[in-house]
C-alpha positions as CSV (number, residue, x, y, z in Angstrom):
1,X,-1.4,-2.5,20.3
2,X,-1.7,1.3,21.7
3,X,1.5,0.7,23.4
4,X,3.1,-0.2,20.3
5,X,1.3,2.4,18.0
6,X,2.2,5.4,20.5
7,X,6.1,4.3,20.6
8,X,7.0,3.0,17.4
9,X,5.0,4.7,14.4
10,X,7.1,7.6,14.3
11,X,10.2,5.6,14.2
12,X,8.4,3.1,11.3
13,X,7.1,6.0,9.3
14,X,11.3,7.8,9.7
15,X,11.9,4.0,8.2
16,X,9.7,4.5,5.1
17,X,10.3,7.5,4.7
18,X,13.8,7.0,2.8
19,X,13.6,4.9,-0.5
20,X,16.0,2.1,1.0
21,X,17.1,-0.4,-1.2
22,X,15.6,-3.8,0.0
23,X,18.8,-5.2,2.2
24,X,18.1,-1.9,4.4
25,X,14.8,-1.6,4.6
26,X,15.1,-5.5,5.5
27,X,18.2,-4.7,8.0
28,X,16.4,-2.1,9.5
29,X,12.9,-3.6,10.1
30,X,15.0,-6.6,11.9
31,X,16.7,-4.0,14.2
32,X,13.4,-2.6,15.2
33,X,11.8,-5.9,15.6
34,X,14.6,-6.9,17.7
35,X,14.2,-3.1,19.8
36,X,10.6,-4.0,20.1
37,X,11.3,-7.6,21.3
38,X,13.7,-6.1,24.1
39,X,11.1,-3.5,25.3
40,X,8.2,-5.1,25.5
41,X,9.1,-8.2,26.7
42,X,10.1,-6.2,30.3
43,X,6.1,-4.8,30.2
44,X,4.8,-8.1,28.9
45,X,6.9,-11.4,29.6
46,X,4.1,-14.1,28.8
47,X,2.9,-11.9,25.3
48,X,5.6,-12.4,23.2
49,X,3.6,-13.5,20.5
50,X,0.8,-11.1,20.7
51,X,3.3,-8.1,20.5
52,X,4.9,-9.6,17.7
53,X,1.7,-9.9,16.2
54,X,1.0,-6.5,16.8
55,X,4.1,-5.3,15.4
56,X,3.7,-6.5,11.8
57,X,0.0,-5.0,11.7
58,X,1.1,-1.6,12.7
59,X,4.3,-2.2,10.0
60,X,1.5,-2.9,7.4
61,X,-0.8,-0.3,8.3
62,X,2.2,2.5,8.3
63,X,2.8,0.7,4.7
64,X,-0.8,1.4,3.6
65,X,-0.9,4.5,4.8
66,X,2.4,5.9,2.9
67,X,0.9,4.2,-0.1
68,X,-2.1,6.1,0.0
69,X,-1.1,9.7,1.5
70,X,1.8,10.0,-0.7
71,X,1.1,7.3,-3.7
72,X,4.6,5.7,-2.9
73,X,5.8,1.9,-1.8
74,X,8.2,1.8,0.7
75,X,10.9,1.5,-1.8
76,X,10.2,4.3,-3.5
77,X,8.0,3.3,-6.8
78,X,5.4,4.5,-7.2
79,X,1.9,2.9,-6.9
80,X,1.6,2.2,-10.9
81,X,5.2,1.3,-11.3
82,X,6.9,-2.6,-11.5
83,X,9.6,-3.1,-10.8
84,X,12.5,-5.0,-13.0
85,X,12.5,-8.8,-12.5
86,X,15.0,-10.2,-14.6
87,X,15.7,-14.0,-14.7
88,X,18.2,-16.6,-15.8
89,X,17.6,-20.1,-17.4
């Protein structure tokens, strides 16, 4: 989890960091995911699933702590804001 925290929470928090609409922030996070995969799986070949693991806590915890430093989502709304959900019948 170190590992992961030291390499990639710079590059996460450059992610958030620009209000992407949701097919980037989507294509994005599966690049890094796939970066991660790549890189780790040279320094840990049988922990595939415990990097994994690791990689959506530190993804949450960058989350969290955007939302509380700045009082923004990852999209850009802020914390008191909803977004538009429109629906056909």
């Amino acid at each position: 989890r170190e590992i992961l925290d030291e390499r990639y929470a710079a590059r996460i928090d450059e992610m958030y960091a620009g209000a992407l609409v949701k097919e980037d922030q989507e294509a994005a996070s599966s690049q890094l995911s796939k970066l991660v995969k790549e890189e780790m799986e040279e320094l840990y070949p049988d922990e595939s699933s415990a990097v994994k693991s690791a990689l959506k806590d530190l993804m949450c915890r960058r989350m969290f702590e955007k939302a509380k430093t700045e009082g923004t989502r990852i999209d850009g709304r802020r914390l008191d804001e909803v977004r538009t959900i429109s629906s056909e019948a």
